[in-house]
C-alpha positions as CSV (number, residue, x, y, z in Angstrom):
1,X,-23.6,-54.7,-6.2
2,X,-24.9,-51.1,-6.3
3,X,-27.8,-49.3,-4.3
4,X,-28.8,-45.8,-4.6
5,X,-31.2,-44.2,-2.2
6,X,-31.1,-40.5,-0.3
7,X,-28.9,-40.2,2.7
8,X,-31.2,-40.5,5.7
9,X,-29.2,-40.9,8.6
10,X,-25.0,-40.8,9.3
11,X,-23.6,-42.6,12.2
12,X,-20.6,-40.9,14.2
13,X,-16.9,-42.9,13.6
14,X,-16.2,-44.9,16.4
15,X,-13.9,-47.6,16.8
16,X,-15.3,-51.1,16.9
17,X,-13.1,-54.5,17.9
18,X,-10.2,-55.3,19.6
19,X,-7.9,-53.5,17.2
20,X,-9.9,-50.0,17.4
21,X,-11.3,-50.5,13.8
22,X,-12.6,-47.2,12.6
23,X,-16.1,-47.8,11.2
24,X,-19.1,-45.2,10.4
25,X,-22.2,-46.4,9.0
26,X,-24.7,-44.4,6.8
27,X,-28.8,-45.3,6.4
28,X,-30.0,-44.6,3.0
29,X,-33.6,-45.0,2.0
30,X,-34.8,-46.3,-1.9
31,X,-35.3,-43.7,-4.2
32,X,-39.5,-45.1,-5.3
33,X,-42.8,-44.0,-5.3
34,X,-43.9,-47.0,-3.4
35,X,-45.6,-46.0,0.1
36,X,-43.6,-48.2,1.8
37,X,-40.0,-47.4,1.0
38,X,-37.1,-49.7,2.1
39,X,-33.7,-48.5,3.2
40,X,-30.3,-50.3,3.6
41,X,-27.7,-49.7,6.7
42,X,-24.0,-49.7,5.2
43,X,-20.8,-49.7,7.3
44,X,-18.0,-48.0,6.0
45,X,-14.0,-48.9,7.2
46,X,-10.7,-47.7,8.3
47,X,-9.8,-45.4,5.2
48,X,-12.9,-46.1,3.3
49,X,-14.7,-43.6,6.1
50,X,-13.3,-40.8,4.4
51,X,-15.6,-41.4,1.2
52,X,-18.6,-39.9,3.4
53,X,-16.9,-37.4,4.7
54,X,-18.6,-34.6,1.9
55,X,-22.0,-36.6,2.1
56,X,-24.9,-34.5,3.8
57,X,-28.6,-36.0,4.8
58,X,-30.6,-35.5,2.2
59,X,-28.5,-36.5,-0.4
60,X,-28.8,-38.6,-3.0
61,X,-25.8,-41.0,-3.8
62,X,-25.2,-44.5,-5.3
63,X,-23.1,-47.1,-2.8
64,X,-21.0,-49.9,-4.0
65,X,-21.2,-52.9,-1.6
66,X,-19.9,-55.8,-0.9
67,X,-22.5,-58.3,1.0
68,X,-21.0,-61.1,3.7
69,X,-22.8,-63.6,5.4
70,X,-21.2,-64.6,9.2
71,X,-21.6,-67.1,11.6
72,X,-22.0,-65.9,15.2
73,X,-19.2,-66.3,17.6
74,X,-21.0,-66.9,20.9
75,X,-24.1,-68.5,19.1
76,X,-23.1,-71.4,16.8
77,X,-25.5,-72.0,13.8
78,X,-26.8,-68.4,14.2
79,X,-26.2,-66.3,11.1
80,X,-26.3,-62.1,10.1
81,X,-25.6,-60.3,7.3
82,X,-22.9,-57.3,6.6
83,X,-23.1,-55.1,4.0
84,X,-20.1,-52.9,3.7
85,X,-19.5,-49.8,1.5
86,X,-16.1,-49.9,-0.9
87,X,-17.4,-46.8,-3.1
88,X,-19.9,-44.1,-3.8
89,X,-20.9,-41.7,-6.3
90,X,-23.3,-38.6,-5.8
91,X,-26.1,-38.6,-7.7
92,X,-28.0,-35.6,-7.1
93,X,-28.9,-33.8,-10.1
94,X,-29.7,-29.9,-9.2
95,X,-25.8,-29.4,-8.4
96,X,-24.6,-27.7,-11.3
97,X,-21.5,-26.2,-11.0
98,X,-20.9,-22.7,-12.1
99,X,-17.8,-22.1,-14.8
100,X,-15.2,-19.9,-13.6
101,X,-14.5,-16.9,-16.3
102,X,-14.9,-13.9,-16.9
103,X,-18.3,-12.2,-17.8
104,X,-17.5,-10.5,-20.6
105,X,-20.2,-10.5,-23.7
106,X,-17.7,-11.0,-26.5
């Protein structure tokens, strides 16, 4: 699955679990004209933390997912969601990138 919205908020890494998991998790918010707009919280893991390491707020960008339902530990027959991050893509439009070369007119 794919969702593409503008970078709202980025999370600090930390490290999560008993093995010292590195996760950071980026807030992106639907790219719409509706007045309510929704937004998506995605976690990003261990190497896959280095993907949004050139991502700035304000961006726009399109995450890959991978969606998980889990079954709480400490609460049996209580459920949440995860939605974790395995790729992105900018997709801002106004960065054009200027061609190296010489100016010459000929």
């Amino acid at each position: 699955m794919q969702y593409t919205g503008t970078v709202k908020f980025i999370w600090p890494k930390e490290e999560v679990g008993a093995n010292a998991i590195v996760k950071q998790t980026i807030v992106l918010e639907e790219d719409t004209d509706r007045e309510f707009k929704g937004g998506l919280a995605v976690d990003f893991f261990k190497e896959k933390t280095d993907l949004i390491s050139e991502v700035k707020v304000g961006d726009m960008i399109t995450v890959y997912i991978n969606t998980r339902v889990n079954e709480s530990k400490t609460q049996p027959g209580r459920y949440f969601n995860s939605i974790s991050g395995r790729r992105l893509e900018a997709t801002n439009s106004g960065a054009a990138k200027k061609e190296e070369g010489d100016d010459l007119p000929f």
